[in-house]
C-alpha positions as a Python dict, from the first residue, in 0.01 Angstrom:
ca = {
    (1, 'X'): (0, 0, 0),
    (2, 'X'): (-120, 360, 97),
    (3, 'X'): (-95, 452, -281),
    (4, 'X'): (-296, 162, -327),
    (5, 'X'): (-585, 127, -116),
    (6, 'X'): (-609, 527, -90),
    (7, 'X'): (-823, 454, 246),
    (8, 'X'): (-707, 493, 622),
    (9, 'X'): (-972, 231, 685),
    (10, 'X'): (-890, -60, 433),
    (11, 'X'): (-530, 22, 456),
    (12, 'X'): (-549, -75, 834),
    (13, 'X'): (-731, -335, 842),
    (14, 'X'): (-509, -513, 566),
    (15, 'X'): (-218, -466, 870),
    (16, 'X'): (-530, -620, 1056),
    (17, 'X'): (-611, -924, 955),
    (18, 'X'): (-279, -1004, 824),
    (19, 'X'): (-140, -1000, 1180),
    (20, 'X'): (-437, -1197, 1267),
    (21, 'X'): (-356, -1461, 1032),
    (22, 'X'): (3, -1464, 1125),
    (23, 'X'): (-120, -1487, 1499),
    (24, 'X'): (-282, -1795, 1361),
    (25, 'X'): (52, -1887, 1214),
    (26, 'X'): (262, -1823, 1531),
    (27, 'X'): (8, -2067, 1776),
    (28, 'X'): (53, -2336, 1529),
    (29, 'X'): (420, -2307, 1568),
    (30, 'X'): (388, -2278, 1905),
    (31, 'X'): (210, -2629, 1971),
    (32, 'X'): (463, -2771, 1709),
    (33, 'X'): (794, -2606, 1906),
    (34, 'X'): (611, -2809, 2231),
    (35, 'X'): (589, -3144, 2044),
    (36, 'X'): (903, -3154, 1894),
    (37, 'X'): (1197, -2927, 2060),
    (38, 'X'): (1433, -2979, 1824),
    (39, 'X'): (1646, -2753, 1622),
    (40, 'X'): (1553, -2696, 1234),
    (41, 'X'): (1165, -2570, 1251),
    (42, 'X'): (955, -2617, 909),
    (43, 'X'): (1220, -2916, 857),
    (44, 'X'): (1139, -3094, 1139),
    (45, 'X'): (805, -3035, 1112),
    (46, 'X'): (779, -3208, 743),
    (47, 'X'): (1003, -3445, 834),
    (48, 'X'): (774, -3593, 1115),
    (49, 'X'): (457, -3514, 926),
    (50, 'X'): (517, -3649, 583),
    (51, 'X'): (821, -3784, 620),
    (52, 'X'): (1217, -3777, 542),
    (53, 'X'): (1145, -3725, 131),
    (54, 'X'): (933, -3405, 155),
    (55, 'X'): (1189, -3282, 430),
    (56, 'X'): (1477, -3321, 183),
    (57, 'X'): (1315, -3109, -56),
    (58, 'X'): (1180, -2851, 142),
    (59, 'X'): (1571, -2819, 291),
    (60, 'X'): (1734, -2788, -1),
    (61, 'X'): (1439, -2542, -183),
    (62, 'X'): (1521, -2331, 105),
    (63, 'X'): (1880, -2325, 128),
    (64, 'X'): (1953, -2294, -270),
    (65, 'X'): (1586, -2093, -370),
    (66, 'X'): (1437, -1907, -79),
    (67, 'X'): (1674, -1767, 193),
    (68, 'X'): (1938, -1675, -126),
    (69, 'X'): (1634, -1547, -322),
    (70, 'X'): (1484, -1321, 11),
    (71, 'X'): (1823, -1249, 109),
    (72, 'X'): (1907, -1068, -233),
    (73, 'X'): (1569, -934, -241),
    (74, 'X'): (1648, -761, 116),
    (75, 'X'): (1976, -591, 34),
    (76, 'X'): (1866, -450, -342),
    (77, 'X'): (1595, -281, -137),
    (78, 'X'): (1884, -159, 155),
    (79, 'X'): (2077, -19, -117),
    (80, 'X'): (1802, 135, -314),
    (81, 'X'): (1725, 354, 44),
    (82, 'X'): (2098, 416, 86),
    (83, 'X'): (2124, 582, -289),
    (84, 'X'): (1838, 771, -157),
    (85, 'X'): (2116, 971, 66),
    (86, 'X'): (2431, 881, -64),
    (87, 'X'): (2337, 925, -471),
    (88, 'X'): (2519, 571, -556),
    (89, 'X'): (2529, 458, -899),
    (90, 'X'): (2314, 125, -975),
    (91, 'X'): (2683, -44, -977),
    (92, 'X'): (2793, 125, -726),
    (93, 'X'): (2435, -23, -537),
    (94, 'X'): (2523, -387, -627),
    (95, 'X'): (2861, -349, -488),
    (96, 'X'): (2754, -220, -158),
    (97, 'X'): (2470, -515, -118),
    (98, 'X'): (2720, -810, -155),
    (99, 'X'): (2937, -616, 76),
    (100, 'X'): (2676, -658, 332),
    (101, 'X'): (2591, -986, 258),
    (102, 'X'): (2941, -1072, 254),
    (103, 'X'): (3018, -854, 608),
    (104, 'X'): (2704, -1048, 777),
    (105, 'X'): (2816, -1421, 687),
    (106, 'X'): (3142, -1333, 791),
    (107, 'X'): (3007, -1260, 1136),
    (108, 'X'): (2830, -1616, 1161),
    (109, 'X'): (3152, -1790, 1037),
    (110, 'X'): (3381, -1605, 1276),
    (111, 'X'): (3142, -1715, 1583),
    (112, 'X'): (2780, -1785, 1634),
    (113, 'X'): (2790, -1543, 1962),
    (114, 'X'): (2899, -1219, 1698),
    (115, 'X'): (2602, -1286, 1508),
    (116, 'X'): (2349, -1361, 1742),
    (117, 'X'): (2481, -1030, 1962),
    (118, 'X'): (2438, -814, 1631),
    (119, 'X'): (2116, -929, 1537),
    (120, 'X'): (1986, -833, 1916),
    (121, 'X'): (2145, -518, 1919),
    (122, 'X'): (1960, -433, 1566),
    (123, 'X'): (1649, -580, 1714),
    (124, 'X'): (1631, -341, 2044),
    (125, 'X'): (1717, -42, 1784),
    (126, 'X'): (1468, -122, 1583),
    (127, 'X'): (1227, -94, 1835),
    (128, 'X'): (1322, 202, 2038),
    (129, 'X'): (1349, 352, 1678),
    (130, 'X'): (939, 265, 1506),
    (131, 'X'): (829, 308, 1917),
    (132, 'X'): (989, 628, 1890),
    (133, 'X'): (817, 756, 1571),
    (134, 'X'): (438, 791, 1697),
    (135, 'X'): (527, 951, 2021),
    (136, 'X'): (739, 1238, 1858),
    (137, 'X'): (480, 1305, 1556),
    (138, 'X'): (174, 1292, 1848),
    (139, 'X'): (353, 1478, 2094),
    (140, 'X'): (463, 1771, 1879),
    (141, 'X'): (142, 1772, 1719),
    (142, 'X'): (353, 1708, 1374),
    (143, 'X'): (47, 1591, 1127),
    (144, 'X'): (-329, 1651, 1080),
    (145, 'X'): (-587, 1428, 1197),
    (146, 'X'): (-823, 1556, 921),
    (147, 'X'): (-574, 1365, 688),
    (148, 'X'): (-816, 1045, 798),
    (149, 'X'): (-1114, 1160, 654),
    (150, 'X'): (-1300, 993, 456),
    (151, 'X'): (-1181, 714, 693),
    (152, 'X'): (-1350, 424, 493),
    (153, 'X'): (-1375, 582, 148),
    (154, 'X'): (-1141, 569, -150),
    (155, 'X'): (-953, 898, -225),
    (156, 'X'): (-946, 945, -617),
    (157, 'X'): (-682, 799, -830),
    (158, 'X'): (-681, 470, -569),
    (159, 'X'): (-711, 92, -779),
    (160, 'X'): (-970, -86, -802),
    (161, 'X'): (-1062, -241, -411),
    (162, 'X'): (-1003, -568, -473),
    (163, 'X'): (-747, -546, -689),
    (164, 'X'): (-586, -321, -409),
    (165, 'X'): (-650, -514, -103),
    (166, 'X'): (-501, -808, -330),
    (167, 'X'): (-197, -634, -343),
    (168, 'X'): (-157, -474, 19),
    (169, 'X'): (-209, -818, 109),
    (170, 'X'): (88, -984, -23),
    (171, 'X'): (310, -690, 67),
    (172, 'X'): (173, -738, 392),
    (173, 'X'): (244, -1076, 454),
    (174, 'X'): (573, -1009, 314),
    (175, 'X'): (667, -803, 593),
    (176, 'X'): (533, -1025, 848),
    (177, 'X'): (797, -1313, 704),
    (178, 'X'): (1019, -1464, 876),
    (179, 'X'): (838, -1501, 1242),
    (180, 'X'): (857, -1878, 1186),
    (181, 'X'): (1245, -1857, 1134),
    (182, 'X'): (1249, -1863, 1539),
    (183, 'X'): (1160, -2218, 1541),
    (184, 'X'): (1475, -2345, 1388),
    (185, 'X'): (1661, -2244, 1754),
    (186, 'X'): (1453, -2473, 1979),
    (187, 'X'): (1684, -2726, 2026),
    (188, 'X'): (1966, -2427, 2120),
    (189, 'X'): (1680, -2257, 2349),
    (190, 'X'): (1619, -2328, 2736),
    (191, 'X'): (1269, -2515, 2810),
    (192, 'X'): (1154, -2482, 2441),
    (193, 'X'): (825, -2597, 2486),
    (194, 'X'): (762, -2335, 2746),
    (195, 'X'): (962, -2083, 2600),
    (196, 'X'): (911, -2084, 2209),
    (197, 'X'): (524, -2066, 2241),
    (198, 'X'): (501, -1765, 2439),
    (199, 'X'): (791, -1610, 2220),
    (200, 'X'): (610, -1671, 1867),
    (201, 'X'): (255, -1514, 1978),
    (202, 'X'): (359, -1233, 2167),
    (203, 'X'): (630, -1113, 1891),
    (204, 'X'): (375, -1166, 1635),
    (205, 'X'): (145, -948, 1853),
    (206, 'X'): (405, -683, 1905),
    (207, 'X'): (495, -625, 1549),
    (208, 'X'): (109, -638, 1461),
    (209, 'X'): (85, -327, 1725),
    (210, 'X'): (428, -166, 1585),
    (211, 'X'): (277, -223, 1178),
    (212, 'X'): (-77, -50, 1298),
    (213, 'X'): (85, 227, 1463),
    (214, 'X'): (340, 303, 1294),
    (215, 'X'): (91, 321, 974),
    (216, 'X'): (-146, 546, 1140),
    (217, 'X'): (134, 764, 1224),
    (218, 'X'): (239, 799, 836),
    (219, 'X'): (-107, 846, 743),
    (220, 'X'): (-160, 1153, 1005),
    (221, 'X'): (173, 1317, 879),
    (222, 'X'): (161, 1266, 474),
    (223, 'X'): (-138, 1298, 289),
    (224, 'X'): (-236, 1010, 27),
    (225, 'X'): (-253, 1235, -260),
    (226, 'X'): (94, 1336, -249),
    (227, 'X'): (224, 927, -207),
    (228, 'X'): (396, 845, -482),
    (229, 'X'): (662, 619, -417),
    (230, 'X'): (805, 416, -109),
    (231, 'X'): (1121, 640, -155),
    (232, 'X'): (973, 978, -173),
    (233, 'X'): (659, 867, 76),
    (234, 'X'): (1000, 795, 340),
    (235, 'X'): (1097, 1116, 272),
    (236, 'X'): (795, 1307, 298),
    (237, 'X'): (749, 1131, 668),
    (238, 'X'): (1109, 1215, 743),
    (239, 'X'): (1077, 1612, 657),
    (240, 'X'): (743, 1614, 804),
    (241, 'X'): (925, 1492, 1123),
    (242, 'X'): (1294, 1597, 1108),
    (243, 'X'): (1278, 1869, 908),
    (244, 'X'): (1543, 1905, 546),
    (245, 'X'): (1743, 1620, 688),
    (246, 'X'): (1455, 1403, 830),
    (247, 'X'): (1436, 1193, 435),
    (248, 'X'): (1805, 1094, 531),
    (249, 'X'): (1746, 1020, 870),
    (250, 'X'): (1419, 792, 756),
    (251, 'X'): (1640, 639, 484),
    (252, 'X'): (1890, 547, 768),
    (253, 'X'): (1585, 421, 998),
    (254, 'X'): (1481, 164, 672),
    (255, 'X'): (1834, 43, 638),
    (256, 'X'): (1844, -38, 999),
    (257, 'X'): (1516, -232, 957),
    (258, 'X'): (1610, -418, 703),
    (259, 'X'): (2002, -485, 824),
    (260, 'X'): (1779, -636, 1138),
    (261, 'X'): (1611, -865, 909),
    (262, 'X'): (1900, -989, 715),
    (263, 'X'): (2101, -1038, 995),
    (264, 'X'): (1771, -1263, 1098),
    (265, 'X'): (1826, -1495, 792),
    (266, 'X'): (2156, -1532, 769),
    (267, 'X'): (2187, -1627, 1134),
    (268, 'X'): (1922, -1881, 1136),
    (269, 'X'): (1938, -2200, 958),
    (270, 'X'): (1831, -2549, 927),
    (271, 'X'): (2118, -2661, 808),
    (272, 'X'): (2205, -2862, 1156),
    (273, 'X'): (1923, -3016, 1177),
    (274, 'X'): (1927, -3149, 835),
    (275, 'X'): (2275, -3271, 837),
    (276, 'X'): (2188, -3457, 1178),
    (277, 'X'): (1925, -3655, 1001),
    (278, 'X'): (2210, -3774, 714),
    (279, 'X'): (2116, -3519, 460),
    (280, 'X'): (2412, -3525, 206),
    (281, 'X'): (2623, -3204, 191),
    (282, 'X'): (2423, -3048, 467),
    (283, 'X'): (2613, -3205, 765),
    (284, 'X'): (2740, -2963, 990),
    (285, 'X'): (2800, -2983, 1403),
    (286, 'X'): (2615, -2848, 1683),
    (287, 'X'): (2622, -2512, 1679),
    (288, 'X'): (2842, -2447, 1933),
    (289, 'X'): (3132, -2584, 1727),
    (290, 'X'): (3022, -2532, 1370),
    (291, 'X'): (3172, -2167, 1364),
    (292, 'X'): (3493, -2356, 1355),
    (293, 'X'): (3391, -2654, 1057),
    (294, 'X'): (3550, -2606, 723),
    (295, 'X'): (3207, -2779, 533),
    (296, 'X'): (2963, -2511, 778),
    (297, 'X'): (3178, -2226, 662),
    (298, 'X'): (3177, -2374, 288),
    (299, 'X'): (2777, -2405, 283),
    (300, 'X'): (2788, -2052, 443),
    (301, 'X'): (2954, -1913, 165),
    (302, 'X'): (2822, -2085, -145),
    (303, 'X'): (2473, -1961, -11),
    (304, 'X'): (2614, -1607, 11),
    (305, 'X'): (2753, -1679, -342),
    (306, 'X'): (2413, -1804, -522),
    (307, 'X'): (2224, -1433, -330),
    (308, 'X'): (2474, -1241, -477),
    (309, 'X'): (2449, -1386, -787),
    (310, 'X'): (2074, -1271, -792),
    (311, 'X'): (2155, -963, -687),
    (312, 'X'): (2387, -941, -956),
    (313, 'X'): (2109, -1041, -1209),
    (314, 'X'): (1942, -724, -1106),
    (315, 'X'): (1585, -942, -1141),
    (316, 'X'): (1452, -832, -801),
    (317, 'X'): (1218, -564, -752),
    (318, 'X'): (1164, -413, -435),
}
């Protein structure tokens, strides 16, 4: 995005208004979460809107297309930053990724609790780690401030604006993904309506603040003319603030990111609420038995199976 847009100015206010919109997103969910505090989210939401056809699709586009398709996205991306440190071969990267994929749905079919306790520990990490970032680079007076000028103005070798903001827009709102995944637990959740509203719109509002900052930190430490790729931009950052071992120790912070958000996706599903409403093959418990059910752990892993079979195909591109 940086490489892009070539402007402090544009490039924040794509993080901006795309956290606006997703704002949008989250109170929308919010009122929906308070109407109907039920387990399954989007599902739910179709289901009682246009009915129990639309829902069907939309549950099985999602569990055979989009959660395999982001979940293999995800982990070629993890194990392009871990060659980064570790020098793996592209084989070697394929292996590691259904590893993980593997290693994560293992935790969800052993019990619901392992899961849900790894995916909060990665979550609190997470955020010590990016809240960590502008306070050391600040405080030790790390970057340049003069790296923001022009603020508004393109530096040379930038696209096109529109063309740019086009693009920094969907990798924007790529990153924001997944906030309405939170939905799907408000039939597992004390006081939904209460609690699911307040916890959409302020977490949406937190990472908004984490994306903003965290951006204007890179852009004081690296300058834009020396960007050239998400890998080597990580690096740069790292060195700037680490040192010779700061690209591994930025490598490491992306991995735990993105572990954070995998763990997110594999732990959440609508696949309870489906089968409740007689949706063939997608039947499973309540969830605190379905670590336990032999179809649960069978859905579990043929959705594991069909992501690594994309990541196998090697057609993603982070």
């Amino acid at each position: 995005m940086a490489r892009q847009l070539g402007s402090p100015f544009w490039l924040l206010m794509v993080w901006l208004v795309m956290g606006l919109m997703a704002v949008a997103g989250a109170f929308c969910f919010g009122g929906l979460t308070a109407r109907y505090p039920e387990a399954g989210g989007g599902y739910v939401y179709l289901r009682e809107a246009f009915g129990p056809r639309l829902a069907f699709l939309y549950g099985w586009m999602q569990l055979l297309v989009l959660d395999p398709g982001v979940t293999a996205s995800l982990t070629i991306g993890m194990a392009a930053y871990t060659a980064t440190v570790t020098h793996l071969s592209p084989g070697a990267q394929k292996v590691l990724g259904i590893g993980v994929i593997l290693g994560l749905a293992a935790l969800n079919i052993r019990e619901t609790c392992l899961g849900a306790g790894f995916l909060q520990a990665f979550a609190w990490l997470k955020i010590a780690a990016l809240g960590l970032l502008p306070v050391w680079a600040v405080a030790l007076r790390l970057g340049d401030w003069s790296q923001f000028k022009p603020f508004i103005a393109q530096r040379p070798g930038s696209m096109p604006l529109f063309a740019a903001l086009a693009g920094s827009s969907m990798a924007a709102f790529y990153s924001f993904g997944g906030w309405w995944d939170a939905a799907k637990i408000a039939g597992e959740v004390r006081n939904p309506e209460r609690t699911l509203p307040r916890a959409l719109t302020l977490g949406v509002v937190a990472v908004t603040l984490v994306y903003i900052l965290v951006t204007g930190v890179f852009v004081y430490l690296v300058p834009f003319q020396r960007i050239t790729s998400d890998e080597t931009f990580m690096a740069q950052t790292g060195q700037r603030l680490f040192g010779p071992s700061g690209g591994g120790i930025m490598a490491a912070l992306v991995i735990l990111c993105v572990l954070g958000s995998m763990a997110a996706l594999l732990t959440l599903s609508i696949a309870p609420a489906a089968g409740k409403h007689g949706v063939p093959t997608i039947r499973t418990p309540p969830a605190h038995t379905r670590s336990h059910n032999a179809a649960a752990q069978g859905l579990e892993v043929s959705l594991r199976r069909l992501a690594q079979y994309l990541l196998l195909q090697g057609k993603f591109r982070h």
